[in-house]
C-alpha positions as CSV (number, residue, x, y, z in Angstrom):
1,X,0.0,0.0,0.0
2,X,2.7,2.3,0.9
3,X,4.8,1.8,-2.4
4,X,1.2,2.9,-4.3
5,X,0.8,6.1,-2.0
6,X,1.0,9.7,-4.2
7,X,-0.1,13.0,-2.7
8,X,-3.0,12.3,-0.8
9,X,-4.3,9.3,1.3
10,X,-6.5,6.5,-0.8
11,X,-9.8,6.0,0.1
12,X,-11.1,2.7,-1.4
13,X,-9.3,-0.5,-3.2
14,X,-10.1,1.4,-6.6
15,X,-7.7,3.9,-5.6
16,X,-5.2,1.8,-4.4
17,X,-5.3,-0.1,-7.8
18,X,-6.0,-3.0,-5.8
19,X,-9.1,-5.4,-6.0
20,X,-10.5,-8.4,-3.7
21,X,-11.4,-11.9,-5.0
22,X,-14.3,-13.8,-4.3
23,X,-11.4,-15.3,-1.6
24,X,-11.0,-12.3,0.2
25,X,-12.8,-9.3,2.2
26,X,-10.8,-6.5,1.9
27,X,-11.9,-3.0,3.6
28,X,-9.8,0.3,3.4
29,X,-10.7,3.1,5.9
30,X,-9.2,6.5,6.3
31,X,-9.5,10.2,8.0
32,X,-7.6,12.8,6.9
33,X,-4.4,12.1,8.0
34,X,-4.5,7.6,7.6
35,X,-5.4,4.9,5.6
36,X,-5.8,1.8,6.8
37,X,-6.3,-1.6,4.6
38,X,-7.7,-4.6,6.4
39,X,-7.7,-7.9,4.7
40,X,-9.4,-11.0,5.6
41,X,-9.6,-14.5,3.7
42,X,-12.6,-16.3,4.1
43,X,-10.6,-19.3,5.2
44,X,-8.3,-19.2,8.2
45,X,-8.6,-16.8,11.5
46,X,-5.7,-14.8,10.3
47,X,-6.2,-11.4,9.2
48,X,-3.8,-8.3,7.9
49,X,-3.8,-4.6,8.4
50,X,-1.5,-2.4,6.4
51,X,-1.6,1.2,7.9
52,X,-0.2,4.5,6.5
53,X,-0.2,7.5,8.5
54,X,1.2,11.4,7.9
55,X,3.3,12.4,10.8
56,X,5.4,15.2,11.1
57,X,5.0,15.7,7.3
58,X,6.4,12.3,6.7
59,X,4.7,9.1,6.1
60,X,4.7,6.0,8.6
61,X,3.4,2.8,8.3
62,X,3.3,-0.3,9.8
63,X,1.9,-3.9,9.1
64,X,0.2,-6.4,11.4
65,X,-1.7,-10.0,11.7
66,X,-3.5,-11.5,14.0
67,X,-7.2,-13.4,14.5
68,X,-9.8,-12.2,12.4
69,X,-11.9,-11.0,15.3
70,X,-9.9,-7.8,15.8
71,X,-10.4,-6.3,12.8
72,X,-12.0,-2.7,12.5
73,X,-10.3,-2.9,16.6
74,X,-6.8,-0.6,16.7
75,X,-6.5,2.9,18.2
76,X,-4.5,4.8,15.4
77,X,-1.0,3.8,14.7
78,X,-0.9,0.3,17.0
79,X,-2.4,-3.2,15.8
80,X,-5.3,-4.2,17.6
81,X,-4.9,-6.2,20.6
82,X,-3.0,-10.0,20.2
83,X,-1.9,-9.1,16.8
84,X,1.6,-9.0,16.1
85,X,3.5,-6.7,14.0
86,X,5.2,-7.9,11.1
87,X,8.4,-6.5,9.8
88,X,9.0,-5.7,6.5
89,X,12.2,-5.0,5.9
């Protein structure tokens, strides 16, 4: 999500040039200074949320998984509860 981001904050798959299969839920929320892209596969109780965020006037972002029950759950710039973080580099 993060390598797709240009100028302003994407509000909907569409803009993120991203689509979800008949496999997948995939939800993106956002406010005016975060997007946030939760993914969820309809089989398995593992779920994803990629999160960009302005700070400072630069961007941040971070990555998590963690049971599918949490999603929609995480205060702004933290995973939601028992998730883990997951470390890109």
């Amino acid at each position: 999500m993060t390598r797709h981001y240009w100028g302003e904050f994407a509000g909907s798959l569409q803009d993120l040039g991203l689509s979800a299969g008949p496999k997948l839920l995939a939800k993106v929320d956002r406010d005016s200074v975060r997007t946030r892209l939760w993914l969820k596969p309809h089989h398995g109780m593992e779920a994803y949320l990629a999160e960009v965020a302005r700070s400072g006037g630069r961007l941040r972002m971070h990555h998590c998984r963690g049971g599918w029950k949490g999603i929609g759950q995480a205060a702004a710039g933290h995973c939601p509860d028992g998730w883990q973080r997951i470390s890109l580099k």
